[in-house]
N, C-alpha and C positions, 0 to 999 in steps of 0.2 A: 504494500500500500504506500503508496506516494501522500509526501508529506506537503499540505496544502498551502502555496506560498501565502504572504501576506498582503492585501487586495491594494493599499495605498501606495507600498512600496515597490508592488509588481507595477502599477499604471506609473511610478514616477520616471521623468527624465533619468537619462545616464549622469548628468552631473550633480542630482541631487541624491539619487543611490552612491557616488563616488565620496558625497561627504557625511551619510549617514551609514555606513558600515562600520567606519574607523570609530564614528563619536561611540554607537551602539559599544563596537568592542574594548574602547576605553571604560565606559560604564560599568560593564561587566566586571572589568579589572580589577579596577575601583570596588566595586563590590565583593568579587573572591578575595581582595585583600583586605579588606576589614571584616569581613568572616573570619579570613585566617585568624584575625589579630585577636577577634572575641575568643575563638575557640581555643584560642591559645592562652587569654586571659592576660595579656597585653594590648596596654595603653599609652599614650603619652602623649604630652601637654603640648597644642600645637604653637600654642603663642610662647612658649620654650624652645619649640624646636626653629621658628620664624627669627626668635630674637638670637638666637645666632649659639645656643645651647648644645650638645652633642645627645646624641641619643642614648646616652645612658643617666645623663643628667636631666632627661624631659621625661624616664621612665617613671609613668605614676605606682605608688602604692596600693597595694590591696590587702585583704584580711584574706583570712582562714577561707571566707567564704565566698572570696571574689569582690565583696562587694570594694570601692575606691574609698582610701581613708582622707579624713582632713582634720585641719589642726583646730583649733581653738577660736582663730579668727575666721573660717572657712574657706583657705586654701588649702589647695591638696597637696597631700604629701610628694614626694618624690621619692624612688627609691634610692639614690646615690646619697639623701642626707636626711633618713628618717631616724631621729634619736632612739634610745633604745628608753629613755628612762621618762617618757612622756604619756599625755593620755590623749587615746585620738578616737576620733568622734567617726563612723560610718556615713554619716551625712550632713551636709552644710549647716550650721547655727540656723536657726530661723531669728534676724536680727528685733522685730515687730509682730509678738504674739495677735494674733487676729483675735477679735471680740465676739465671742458668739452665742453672746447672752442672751436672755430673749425678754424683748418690751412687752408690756400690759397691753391688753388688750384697749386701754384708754387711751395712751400714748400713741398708737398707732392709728388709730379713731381720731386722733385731735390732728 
């Protein structure tokens, strides 16, 4: 059984299948490699690795359980300079507890 082309990209021009093959297979790329990276349980900080960082010093930290650690102000760790003798949070400070009291039914009437 023959596999059924796809109806836009079969009607298109030659030079618009010539620029939408590569972008498709870049995509892809892109995709198997952050796959790879989850499955593997590596991360890393990209405005680290942008501001001119090496990739052992963008690699973020994680726990026991994968999840990403952060410190106390709510930046994450890294693994090239995570103390040992620290206490670190699995998830960002929430800086503004939300209010989620509930008004009288008068209150909300006036």
């Amino acid at each position: 059984m023959a596999i059924p082309k796809f109806k836009p990209l079969e009607e298109a021009s030659g030079s618009t299948k010539k620029i939408v093959k590569p972008v498709l297979i870049a995509v892809i790329a892109i995709l198997l490699g952050a796959f790879g990276l989850e499955a593997s349980s590596n991360d890393f900080d990209l405005g680290k690795l942008f501001g001119g960082s090496s990739l052992q010093e963008s690699k973020v930290a994680r726990d026991e359980e994968g999840n990403v650690l952060f410190d106390k102000e709510g930046q994450m760790l890294h693994k090239a300079r995570v103390p040992t003798n620290i206490t670190v949070m699995t998830s960002p400070p929430n800086p503004k507890p939300k209010d989620f009291s509930l008004k009288s039914v008068e209150q909300i009437m006036i």
